[in-house]
KOLMAR-472839 format. One record per residue (C-alpha): x, y negated, z. Coordinates in pm, whole numbers, padded with zeros to 5 digits, always signed. Each point is the difference from the previous one (the first is absolute). Example, Ala and Ser with C-alpha at 12.3 -4.5 7.8 and 13.67 -1.06 7.14 Angstrom:
BEGIN
+01230+00450+00780
+00137-00344-00066
END
This chain:
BEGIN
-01344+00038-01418
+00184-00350+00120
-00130-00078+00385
-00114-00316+00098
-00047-00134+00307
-00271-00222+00057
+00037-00211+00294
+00340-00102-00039
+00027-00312-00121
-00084-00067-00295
-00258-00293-00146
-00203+00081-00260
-00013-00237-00319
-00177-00065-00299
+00325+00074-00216
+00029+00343+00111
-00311+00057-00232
+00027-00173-00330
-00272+00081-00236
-00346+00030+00218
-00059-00385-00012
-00231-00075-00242
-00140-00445-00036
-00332-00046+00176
-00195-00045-00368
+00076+00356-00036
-00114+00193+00319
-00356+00073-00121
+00188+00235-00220
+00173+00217+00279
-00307-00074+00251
-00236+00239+00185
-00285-00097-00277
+00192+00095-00268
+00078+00336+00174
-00347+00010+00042
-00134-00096-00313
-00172-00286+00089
-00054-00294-00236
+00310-00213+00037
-00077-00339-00226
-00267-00148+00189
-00038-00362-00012
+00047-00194+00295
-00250-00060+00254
-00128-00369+00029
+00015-00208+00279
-00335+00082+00162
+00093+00317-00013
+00285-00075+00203
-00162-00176+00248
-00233+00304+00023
+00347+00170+00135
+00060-00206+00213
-00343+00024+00209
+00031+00279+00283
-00244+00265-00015
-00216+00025+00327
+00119+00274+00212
-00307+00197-00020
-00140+00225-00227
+00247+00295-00115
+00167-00078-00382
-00078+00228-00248
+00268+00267-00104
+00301-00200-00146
-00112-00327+00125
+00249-00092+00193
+00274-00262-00008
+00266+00224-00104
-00231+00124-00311
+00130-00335-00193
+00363+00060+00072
-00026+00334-00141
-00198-00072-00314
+00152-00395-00158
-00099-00104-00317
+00330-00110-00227
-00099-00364+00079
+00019+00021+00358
+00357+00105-00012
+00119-00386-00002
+00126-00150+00347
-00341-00157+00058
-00159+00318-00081
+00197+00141+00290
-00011-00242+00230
-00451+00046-00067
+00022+00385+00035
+00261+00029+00374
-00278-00271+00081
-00311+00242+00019
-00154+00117+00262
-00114-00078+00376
+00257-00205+00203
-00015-00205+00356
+00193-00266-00071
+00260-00065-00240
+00178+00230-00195
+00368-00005+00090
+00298+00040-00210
+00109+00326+00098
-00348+00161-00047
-00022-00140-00315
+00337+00125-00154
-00119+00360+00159
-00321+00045-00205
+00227-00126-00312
+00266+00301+00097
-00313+00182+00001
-00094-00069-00337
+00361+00070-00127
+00005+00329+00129
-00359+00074-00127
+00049-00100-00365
+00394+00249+00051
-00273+00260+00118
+00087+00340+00140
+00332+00113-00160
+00321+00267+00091
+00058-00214+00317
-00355-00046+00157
+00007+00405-00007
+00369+00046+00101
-00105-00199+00296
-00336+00173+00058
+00225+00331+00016
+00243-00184+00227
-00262-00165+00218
-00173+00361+00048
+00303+00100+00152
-00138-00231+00309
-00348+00183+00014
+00174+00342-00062
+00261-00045+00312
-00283-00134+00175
-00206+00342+00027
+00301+00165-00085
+00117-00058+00379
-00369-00053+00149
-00089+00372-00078
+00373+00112+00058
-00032-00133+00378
-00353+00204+00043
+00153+00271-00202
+00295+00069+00289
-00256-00001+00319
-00015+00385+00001
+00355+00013-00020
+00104-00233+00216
-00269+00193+00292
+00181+00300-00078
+00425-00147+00039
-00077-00238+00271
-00282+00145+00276
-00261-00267-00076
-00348+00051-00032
-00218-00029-00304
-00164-00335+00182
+00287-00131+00103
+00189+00026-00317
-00259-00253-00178
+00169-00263+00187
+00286+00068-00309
-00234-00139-00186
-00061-00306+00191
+00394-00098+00009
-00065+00038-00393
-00264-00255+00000
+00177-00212+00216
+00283-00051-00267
-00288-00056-00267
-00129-00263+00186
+00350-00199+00062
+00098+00026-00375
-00330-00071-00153
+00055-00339+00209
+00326-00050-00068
+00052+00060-00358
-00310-00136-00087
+00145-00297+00147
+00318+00024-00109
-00058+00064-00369
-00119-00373-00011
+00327-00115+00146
+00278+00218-00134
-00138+00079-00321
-00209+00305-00123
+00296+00154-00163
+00178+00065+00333
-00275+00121+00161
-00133+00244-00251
+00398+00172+00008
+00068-00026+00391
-00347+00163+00104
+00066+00301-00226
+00378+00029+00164
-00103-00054+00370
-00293+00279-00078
+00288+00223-00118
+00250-00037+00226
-00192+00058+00353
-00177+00259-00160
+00322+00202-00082
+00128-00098+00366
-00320+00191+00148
+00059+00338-00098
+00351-00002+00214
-00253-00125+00310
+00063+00158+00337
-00328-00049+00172
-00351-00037-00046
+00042-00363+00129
+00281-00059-00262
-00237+00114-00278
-00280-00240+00075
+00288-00280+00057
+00103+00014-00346
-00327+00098-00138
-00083-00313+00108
+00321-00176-00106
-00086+00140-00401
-00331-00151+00043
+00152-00321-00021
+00130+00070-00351
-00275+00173-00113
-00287-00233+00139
+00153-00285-00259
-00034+00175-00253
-00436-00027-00120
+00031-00394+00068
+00337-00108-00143
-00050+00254-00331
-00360-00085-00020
+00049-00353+00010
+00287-00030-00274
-00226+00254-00237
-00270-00242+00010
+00230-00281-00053
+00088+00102-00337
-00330+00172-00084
-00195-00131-00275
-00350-00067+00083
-00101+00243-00296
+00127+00270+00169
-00091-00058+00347
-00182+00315-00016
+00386+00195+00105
+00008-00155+00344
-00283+00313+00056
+00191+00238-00174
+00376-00083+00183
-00170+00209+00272
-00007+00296-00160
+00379+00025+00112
-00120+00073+00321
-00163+00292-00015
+00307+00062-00233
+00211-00046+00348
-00227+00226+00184
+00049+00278-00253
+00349+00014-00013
+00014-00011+00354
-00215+00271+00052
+00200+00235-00264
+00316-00052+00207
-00174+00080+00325
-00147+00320-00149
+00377+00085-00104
+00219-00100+00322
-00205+00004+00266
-00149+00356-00102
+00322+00194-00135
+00218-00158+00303
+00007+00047+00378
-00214-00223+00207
+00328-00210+00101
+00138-00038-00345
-00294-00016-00246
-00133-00349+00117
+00302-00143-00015
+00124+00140-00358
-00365-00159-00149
+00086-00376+00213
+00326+00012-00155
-00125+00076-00327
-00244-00296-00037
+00226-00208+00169
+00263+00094-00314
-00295-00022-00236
-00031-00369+00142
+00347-00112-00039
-00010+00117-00360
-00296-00224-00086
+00175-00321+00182
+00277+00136-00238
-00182-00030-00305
-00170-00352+00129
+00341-00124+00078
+00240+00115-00254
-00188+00155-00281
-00260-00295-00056
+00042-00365-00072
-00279-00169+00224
-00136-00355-00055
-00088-00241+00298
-00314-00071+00023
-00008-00345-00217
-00306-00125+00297
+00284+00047+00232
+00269-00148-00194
-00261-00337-00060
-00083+00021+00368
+00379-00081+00064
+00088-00263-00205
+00165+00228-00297
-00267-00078-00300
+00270+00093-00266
+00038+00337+00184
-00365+00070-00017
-00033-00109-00416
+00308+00215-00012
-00152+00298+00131
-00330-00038-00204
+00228-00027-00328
+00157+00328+00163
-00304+00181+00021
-00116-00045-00354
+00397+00079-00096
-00018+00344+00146
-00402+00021-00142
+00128-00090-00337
-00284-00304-00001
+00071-00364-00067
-00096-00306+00260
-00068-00353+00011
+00053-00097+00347
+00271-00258+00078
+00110-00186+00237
-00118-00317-00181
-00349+00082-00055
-00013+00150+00384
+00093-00396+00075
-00241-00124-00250
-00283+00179+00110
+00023-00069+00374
+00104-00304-00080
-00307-00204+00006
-00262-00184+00198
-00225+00206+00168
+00309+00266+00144
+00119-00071+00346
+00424-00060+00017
+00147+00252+00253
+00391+00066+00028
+00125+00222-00242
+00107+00243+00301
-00234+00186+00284
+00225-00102+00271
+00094+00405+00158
-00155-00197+00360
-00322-00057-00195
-00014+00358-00143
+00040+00155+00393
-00265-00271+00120
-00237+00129-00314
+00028+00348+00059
-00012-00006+00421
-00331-00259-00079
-00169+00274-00224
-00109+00132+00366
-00111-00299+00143
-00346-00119+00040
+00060-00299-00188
+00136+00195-00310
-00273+00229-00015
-00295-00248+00116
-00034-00007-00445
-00108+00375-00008
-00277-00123+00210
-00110-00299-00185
-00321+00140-00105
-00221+00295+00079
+00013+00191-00296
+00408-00008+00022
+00043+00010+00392
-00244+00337+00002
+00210+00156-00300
+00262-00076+00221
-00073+00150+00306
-00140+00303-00156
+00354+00086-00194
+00165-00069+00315
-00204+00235+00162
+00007+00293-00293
+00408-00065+00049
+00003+00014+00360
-00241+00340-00011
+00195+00180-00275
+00318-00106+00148
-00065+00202+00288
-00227+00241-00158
+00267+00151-00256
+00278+00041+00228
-00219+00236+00232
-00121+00266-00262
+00347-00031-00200
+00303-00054+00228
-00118+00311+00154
-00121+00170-00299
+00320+00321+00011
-00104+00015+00388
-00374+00091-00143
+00039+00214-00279
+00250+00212+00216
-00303+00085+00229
-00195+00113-00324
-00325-00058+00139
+00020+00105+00341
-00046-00358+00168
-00306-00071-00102
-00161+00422+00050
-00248+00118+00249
+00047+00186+00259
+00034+00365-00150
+00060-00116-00323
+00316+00169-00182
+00265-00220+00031
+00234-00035-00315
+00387-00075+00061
+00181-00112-00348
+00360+00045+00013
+00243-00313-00069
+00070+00153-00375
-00405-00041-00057
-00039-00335+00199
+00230-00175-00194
-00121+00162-00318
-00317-00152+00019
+00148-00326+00135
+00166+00011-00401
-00343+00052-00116
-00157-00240+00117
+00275-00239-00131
-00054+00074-00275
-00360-00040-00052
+00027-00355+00144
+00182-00141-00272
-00221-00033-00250
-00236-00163+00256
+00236-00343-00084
-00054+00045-00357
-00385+00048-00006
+00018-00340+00220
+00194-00158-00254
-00326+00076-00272
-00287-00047+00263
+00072-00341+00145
-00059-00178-00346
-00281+00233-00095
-00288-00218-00100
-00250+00221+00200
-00204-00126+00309
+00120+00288+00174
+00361-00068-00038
+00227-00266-00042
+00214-00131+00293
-00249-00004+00276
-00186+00354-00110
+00297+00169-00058
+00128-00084+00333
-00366+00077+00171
+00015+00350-00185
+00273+00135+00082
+00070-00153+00342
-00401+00224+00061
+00132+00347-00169
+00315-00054+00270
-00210-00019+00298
-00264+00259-00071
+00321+00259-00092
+00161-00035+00325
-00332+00023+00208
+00052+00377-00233
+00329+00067+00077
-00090+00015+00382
-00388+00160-00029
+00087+00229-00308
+00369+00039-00025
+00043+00296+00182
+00195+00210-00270
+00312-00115-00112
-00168+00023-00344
-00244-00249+00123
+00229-00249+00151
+00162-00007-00329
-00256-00084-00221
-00141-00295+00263
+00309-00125+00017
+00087-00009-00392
-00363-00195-00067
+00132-00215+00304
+00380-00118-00170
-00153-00016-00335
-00256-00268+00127
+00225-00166+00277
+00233-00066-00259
-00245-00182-00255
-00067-00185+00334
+00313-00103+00058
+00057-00086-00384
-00335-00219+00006
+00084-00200+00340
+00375-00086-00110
-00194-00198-00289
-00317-00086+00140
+00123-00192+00325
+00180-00304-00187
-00228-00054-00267
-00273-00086+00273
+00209-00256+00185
+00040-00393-00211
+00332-00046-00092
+00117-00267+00256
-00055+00230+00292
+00025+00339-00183
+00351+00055+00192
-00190-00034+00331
-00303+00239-00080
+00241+00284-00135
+00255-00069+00273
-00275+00031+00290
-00157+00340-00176
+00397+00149-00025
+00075-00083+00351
-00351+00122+00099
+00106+00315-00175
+00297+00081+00171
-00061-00098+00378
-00302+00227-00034
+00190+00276-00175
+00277-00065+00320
-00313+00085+00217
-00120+00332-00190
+00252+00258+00125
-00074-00139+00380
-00333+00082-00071
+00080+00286-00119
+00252+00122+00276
-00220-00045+00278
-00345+00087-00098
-00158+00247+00196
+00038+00435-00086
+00225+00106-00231
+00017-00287-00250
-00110+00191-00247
-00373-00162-00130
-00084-00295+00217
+00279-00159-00215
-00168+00097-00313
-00324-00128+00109
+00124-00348+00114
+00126+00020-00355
-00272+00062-00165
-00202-00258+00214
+00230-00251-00070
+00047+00030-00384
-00379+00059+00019
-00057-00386+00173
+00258-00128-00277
-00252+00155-00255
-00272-00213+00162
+00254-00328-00042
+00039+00054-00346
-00340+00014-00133
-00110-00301+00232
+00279-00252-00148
-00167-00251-00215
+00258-00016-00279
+00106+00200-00328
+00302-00123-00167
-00013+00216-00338
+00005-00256-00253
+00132-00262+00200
+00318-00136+00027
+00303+00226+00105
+00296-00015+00178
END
C-alpha cells in the first residue's frame, strides 16, 4: 500500500477529482431526497410562501419531531436546487442579527456533504476518529490498572498512590485546553496525528521510569497527548457528518469501552504472569506500542481531509470545495458545490461581509472569551435556557468527579473482594491478582454494548427514552449499583455482578451526554456551553483522587459512597432540565 503523508504540504484541488461534479439542475438527482425516496419534482414555492421563511419562529414552544431548520436542507424539492433556492434554504432559521458570509457558506458545505451522504470515507474516519476515544480509556484504565503494582515496586501506600492518578488528570486538563485550542489554529489534521504520537511516545518512555515520582511525571506528560484527542477527533467527525446520520456521534463511544477492554486483557496477561517490578511495565509499554501503531495508520496509511470549516475559516475556499469534491470521490457520489455558487449564494443582501480569513489573533481571543462572562451571558438569556444550563453544568461537574472515584480505583477494590465494606466477624474474601484482573476483563466487556444500546435509545420515540430519559435512566441504575457494591458486595461474586450492571449503564451515560450536551446549547454560543461542561469535567476529575487519598479509614467505601451520592445528585440534574432535543436539530 503507497503511504501518504498528510500534513506535508500539499493543497488540495478540485482537479485532483475529475468526475464528482455534476451542474446545479442536476443535484436533486444525487440528493438526500432521492436517497430517501422522497418526491423530487415539486413545483416551486410562491412568494408568500417565501416570506413565510423568512419570519422567525418565536422561541417558545418545542417543534415537533423534524421541525427544525435543518429538516429543509435535508429534504429539497428539485426546484429549490437553483441559486435562489439556496440562498432561501441557508436562510432558515432563528438568527440575532445578520447572517454573515462565512456562516452562510457553512450550512451550504453542510448541504453538500448531506446530499454525498455517509460513504467509504465518513466510516474510514469514524474507525480513525475511534482511535481518539479508544486511547482515551485505553490509558485512563491503564493508569488505575498499575496502582497495585506500583504500591508493591516503590513502598507507597494504596492512598497515596491515587495521587498517580491526579498527575494523569493534570495532563488531561492541559491538552484538552490546548488542542482544543490549537486545532482551530493549526488545522485539525495536525492535531488529530500529533496527539496520537505524543500519547505514544511518553507512554513508551514510562515503563523505563526510575521512581514513583518519575511515573506520575510522565503520566502526566502523556496526558497531554491523550487529553486532545475527544475534542480535536470529535470536532472534525462532526465536521464532515451528515446531518442524516448524526445518530454515530452516540455510537463513536462505543470505542471506549473498546479501550477499556483491551486494556484490561493486557493487564490480566502482564501484570499477572510477571513479577511485581516487570509486569506493569511490560502492559505500559504495550499500549504505548499499540498507540504508536494507530498514529501510524492515521499518519501514513490514511489520506485525511481538512476540515473544509477550517479551510473557509482561513481564507482557502477552493481548499474547502476541494475537499467536499474529495469526499464524494472516495464515497463514489457526485456533488454540486462550487466555488461559484458558494459566492453566489452568500453573495447577496441580507449576509453580512467579513474577511475571507479568521485572523489566528481573533481565533485565540474567541476561544480564551468562551470563559468569559460576556461570552456566556447568551446561555443565560432566558430562563428556560439559563436553568438547562446550569443543570448540565452541574450533572458534568458531579459525574466528573463522581466516575473517577468508583473507577480510577476500581483494581484497588476488587483486589479486596469484599472485605472493605464487611462487618466485623464477617469472612473476609482476598482475590488474588490473576482473579482481580479477570473480572476487571469482564466487566469490559459487558460495558460495550452499553454504547450501542445508547446509539438505539436516544432516538426511540418513547416518553421514557430519548435523549433526556436515556440519560435519567441509566445515570439512576449507576447510583443505586454502587450504593450495592458497598452494602451488598461482600463476595467477590457480588462485587462483580454490581459492578458489570454499573459499566454497562455508565457507559450508555457517557454515550448519551457526549450527544446530549451540544444539542441543548444555540449555535452561536454552543462552543462556550460545551467548553465550560469539558473543563468542568476535568478540574473536578483533577480533584477526585485527592478526595480519594485522604478520606478518612482505609479508603475503601467512603469513596464509593461519595460516588454514588454524587452520580445520584447528577440523576436529580437530569430529570429537572427543561429541554429534550430528540427531533430537534443536531450537531
Amino acid at each position: 500500500m503507497r503511504l501518504r503523508f498528510p500534513g506535508t504540504g500539499r493543497q488540495e484541488s478540485v482537479h485532483d477529482y475529475v468526475g464528482v461534479l455534476v451542474p446545479l439542475d442536476e443535484a436533486h438527482l444525487h440528493s438526500h431526497s432521492a436517497r430517501s425516496g422522497r418526491s423530487e419534482f415539486e413545483e416551486a414555492r410562491t412568494s408568500s410562501d417565501d416570506a413565510d421563511d423568512d419570519i422567525d419562529e418565536p422561541e417558545s414552544g418545542p417543534p415537533k419531531d423534524g421541525d427544525n431548520e435543518d429538516t429543509g436542507m435535508l429534504q429539497m424539492s428539485a426546484a429549490e436546487y437553483t441559486i435562489e433556492g439556496l440562498r432561501r434554504e441557508v436562510r432558515k432559521g432563528q438568527r440575532r442579527g445578520q447572517w454573515t458570509e462565512y456562516e452562510l457558506k457553512s450550512k451550504l458545505i453542510n448541504k453538500a456533504i448531506q446530499d454525498i451522504g455517509m460513504g467509504r470515507y465518513n466510516w474510514q474516519l469514524f474507525v480513525l476518529c475511534g482511535f481518539g476515544w479508544f486511547a482515551d480509556n485505553l490509558w485512563m484504565q491503564g493508569v488505575s490498572l498499575t496502582l497495585p503494582s506500583l504500591s508493591g515496586e516503590f513502598g507507597v501506600s494504596e492512598k497515596q498512590v491515587r495521587y498517580t492518578t491526579s498527575s494523569l488528570f493534570a495532563g488531561l486538563c492541559v491538552g484538552s485546553f490546548t488542542w482544543g485550542l490549537g486545532s482551530d489554529i493549526i488545522g485539525r489534521r495536525i492535531a488529530f496525528n500529533v496527539t496520537l504520537l505524543i500519547t505514544s511516545i511518553f507512554g513508551i518512555w514510562t515503563a523505563y521510569a526510575s521512581s514513583w515520582v518519575g511515573v506520575c511525571i510522565l503520566f502526566a506528560c502523556l496526558g497531554t497527548g491523550v487529553g486532545g484527542n475527544l475534542p480535536v477527533d470529535g470536532a472534525l467527525f462532526l465536521e464532515i457528518l451528515p446531518d442524516s446520520s448524526s445518530a454515530l456521534l452516540t455510537l463513536l463511544s462505543v470505542w471506549w469501552p473498546v479501550g477499556q477492554l483491551v486494556s484490561s486483557i493486557f493487564a490480566w496477561y502482564f501484570i499477572t504472569n510477571w513479577p511485581v517490578e516487570e509486569g506493569w511495565r511490560n502492559f505500559i509499554m504495550t499500549i504505548g506500542v499499540i498507540t504508536f501503531v494507530m498514529f501510524l495508520i492515521r499518519f501514513g496509511l490514511f489520506h485525511l481531509f481538512e476540515s473544509p470549516k477550517y479551510l473557509l475559516s482561513q481564507g482557502r475556499q477552493s481548499e474547502a470545495v476541494a475537499v467536499v469534491h474529495g469526499i464524494a470521490y472516495r464515497n463514489g457520489k457526485k456533488t454540486w458545490l462550487t466555488e461559484e455558487i458558494l459566492d453566489a449564494v452568500a453573495d447577496v443582501e441580507g449576509a453580512e461581509r467579513i474577511h475571507a480569513r479568521v485572523p489566528t489573533s481573533n481565533i485565540i481571543k474567541q476561544n480564551l472569551m468562551s470563559f468569559s462572562v460576556g461570552h456566556i451571558r447568551p446561555l443565560f438569556q432566558n430562563r428556560k435556557l439559563g436553568t438547562a444550563t446550569l443543570l448540565m453544568w452541574f450533572c458534568w461537574s458531579t459525574i466528573g468527579l463522581g466516575y473517577p472515584l468508583f473507577n480510577a480505583f476500581l483494581p484497588q477494590y476488587l483486589s479486596h473482594g469484599g472485605s472493605g465494606g464487611a462487618a466485623e466477624g464477617a469472612a473476609v474474601y482476598d482475590t488474588t491478582p490473576s482473579e482481580t484482573y479477570r473480572n476487571y476483563a469482564i466487566i469490559s466487556v459487558v460495558g460495550v454494548p452499553g454504547s450501542l444500546l445508547a446509539a438505539y435509545t436516544v432516538d426511540h420515540k418513547s416518553p421514557l427514552l430519548g435523549r433526556k430519559g436515556t440519560l435519567a435512566i441509566s445515570t439512576l441504575v449507576s447510583a443505586v449499583f454502587l450504593f450495592f457494591f458497598v452494602a451488598l458486595g461482600t463476595t467477590p461474586n457480588a462485587q462483580l455482578f454490581f459492578t458489570c450492571v454499573e459499566a454497562f449503564c455508565q457507559n450508555i451515560m457517557y454515550g448519551v451526554l457526549y450527544a446530549f450536551t451540544p444539542e441543548i446549547f444555540p449555535a452561536p454560543v454552543r462552543g462556550a456551553g460545551t467548553g465550560v461542561a469539558s473543563f468542568l469535567n476535568r478540574v473536578t476529575g483533577l480533584v477526585a483522587p485527592v478526595l480519594a487519598a485522604n478520606v478518612p479509614g482505609d479508603g475503601t467505601t467512603a469513596p464509593i459512597y461519595m460516588s454514588a451520592f454524587l452520580i445520584l445528585a447528577a440523576f436529580v440534574g437530569m430529570i429537572l432540565i427543561p429541554i429534550e432535543t430528540r427531533g430537534r436539530q443536531r450537531l
